[in-house]
C-alpha positions as CSV (number, residue, x, y, z in Angstrom):
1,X,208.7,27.0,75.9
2,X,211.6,29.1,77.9
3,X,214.3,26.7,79.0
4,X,214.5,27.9,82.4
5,X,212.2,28.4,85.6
6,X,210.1,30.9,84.8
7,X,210.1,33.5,88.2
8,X,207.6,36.4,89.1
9,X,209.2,39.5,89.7
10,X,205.7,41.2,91.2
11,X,206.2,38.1,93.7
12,X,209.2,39.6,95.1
13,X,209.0,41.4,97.9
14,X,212.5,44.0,96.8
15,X,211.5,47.6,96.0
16,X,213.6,47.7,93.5
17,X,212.4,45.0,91.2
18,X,208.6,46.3,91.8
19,X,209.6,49.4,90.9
20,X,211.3,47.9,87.8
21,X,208.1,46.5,87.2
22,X,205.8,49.4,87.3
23,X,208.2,51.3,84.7
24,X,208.1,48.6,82.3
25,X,204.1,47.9,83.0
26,X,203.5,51.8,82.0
27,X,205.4,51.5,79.0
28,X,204.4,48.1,77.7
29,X,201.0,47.9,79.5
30,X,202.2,44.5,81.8
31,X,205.2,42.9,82.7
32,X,206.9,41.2,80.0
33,X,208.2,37.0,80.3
34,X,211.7,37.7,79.9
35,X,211.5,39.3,83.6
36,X,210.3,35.8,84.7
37,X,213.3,34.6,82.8
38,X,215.7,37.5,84.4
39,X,214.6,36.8,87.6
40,X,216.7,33.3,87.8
41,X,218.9,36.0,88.6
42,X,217.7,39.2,90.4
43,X,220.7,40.7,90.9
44,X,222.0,41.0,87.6
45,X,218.1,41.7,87.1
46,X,218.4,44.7,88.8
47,X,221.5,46.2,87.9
48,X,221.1,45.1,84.4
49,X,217.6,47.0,83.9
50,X,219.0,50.1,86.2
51,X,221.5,50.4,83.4
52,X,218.5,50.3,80.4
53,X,216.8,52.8,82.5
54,X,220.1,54.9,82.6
55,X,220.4,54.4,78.9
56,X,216.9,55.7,78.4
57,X,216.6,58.3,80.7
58,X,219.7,60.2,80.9
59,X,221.4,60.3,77.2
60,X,221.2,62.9,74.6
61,X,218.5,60.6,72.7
62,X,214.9,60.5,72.5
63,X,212.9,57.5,73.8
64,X,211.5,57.4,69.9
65,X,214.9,57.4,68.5
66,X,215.7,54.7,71.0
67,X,212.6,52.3,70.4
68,X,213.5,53.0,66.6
69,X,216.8,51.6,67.3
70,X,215.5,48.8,69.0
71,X,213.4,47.7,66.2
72,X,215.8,48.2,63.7
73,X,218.2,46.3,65.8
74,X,216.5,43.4,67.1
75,X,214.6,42.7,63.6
76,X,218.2,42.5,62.7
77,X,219.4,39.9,65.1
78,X,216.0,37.9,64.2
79,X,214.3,38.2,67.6
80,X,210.9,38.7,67.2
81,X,210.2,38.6,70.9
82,X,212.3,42.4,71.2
83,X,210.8,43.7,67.9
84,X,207.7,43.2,68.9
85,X,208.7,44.8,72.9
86,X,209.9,48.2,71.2
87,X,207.0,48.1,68.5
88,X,204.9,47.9,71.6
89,X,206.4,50.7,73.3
90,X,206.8,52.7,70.5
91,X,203.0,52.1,69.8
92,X,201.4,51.8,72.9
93,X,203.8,53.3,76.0
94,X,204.5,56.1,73.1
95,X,201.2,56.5,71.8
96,X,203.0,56.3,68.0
97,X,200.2,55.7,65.6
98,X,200.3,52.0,64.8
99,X,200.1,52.9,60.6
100,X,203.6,54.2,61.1
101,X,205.2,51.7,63.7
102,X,203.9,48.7,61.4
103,X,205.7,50.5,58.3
104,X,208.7,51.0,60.0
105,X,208.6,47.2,61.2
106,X,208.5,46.0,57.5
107,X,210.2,48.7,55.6
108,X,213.2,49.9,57.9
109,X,215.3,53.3,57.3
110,X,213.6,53.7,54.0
111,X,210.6,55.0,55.7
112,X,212.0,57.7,57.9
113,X,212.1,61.2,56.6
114,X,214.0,62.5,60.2
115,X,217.6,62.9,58.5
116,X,218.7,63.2,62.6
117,X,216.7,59.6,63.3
118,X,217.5,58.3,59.9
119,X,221.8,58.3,60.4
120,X,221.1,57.5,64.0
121,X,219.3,54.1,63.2
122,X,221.5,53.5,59.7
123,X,224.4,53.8,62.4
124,X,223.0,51.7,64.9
125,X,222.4,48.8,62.3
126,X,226.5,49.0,61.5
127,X,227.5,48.7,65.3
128,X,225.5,45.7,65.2
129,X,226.7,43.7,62.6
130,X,229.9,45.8,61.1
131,X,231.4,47.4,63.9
132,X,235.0,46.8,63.1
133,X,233.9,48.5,59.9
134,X,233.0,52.4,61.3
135,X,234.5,54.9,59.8
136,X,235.5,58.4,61.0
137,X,233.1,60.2,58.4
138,X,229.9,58.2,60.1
139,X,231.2,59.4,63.8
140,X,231.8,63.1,62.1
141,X,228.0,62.5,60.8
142,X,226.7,62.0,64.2
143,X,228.4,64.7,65.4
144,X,226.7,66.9,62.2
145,X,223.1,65.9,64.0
146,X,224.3,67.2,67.3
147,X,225.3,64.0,68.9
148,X,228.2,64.9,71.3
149,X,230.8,61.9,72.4
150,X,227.7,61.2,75.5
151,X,225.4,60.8,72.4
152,X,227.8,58.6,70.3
153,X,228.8,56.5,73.2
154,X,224.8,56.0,74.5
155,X,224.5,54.8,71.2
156,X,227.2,52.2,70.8
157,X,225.7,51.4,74.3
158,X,222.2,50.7,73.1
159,X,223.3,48.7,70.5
160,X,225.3,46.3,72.8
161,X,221.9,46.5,75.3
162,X,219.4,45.4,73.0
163,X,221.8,42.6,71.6
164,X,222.1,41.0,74.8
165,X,218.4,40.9,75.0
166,X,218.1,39.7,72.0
167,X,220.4,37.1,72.9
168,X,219.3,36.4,76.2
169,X,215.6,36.0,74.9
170,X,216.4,33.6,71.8
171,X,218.5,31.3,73.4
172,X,216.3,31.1,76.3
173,X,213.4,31.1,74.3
174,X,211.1,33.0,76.1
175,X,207.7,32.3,75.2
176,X,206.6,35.1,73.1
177,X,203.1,37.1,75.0
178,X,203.1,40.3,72.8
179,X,200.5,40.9,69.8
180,X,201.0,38.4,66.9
181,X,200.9,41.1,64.5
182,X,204.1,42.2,65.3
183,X,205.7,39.4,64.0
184,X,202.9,38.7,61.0
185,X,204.2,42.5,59.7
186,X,208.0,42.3,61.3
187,X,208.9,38.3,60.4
188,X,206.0,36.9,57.9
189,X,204.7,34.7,60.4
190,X,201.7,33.4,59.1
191,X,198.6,33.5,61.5
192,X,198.7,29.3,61.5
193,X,202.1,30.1,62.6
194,X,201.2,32.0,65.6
195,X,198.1,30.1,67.2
């Protein structure tokens, strides 16, 4: 159970945040609980989503390389409620055949036979958890699959964006409302586990 008041955004009567709300209900099919959760604070709400949306929109990488990214990254950090998010987008906003977006849940890189999506979620895993250890040679290799400085630094950026969700969503414990499967295939959860 989330351990704060848990706020509507389509209750609000700001342009913004319904309009924040139709985006994410075309790509995920409804609006998600950590909204209700965000909205303790709409402000940072909005500003905080503008930026995804920047991140997602206007960057040199595709929306598939960036829900791959977000699965690799959040399976990392152990949040099932993101995995499962960009597993739904990926599968659902995407139309990404659901074979392939359950294989990528519970086998990773190894799966991927993209060499361009392959280094760009290998390097995304790094920044997560060994960012003081990046070398020059993996920046030179993202530069080799045409990732200019914008590129590299959207990256980085993603990284830190789905971490604080991650964060933001497992401390707060936001009650998980996406398909169990996800984190049957992602985390072992059994299905006693999920009921």
């Amino acid at each position: 159970m989330a351990r704060v008041e848990l706020i509507d955004p389509r209750e609000s009567d700001d342009e913004e945040i319904q309009g924040i709300c139709d985006w994410v209900t075309e790509m995920e099919g409804a609006v998600p609980n950590h909204f209700f959760i965000e909205m303790n604070f709409p402000e940072f709400f909005k500003a905080k989503l503008a930026a995804t949306k920047v991140l997602w929109q206007l960057g040199e990488l595709s929306l598939n390389e960036i829900q791959h990214v977000g699965i690799a990254v959040s399976k990392a950090n152990s949040c099932s409620y993101c995995t499962a998010a960009f597993c739904t987008i990926l599968n659902y906003g995407m139309k990404t055949d659901e074979d392939y977006t359950k294989s990528f849940l519970e086998n990773g890189v190894g799966i991927i036979l993209d060499e361009r999506l392959k280094t760009i979620v290998n390097f995304a895993l790094r920044v997560n958890k060994e960012m003081h250890d990046i070398t020059d040679s993996e920046i030179k290799g993202l530069r080799e699959i045409n990732l200019s400085d914008k590129g590299i630094v959207q990256l980085v950026n993603l990284v830190s964006d789905f971490a604080s969700y991650n964060r933001l969503n497992l401390s707060l414990r936001t009650d998980y409302d996406y398909r169990d499967m996800w984190r049957q295939v992602g985390f072992g959860f059994s299905p006693e586990q999920v009921k």
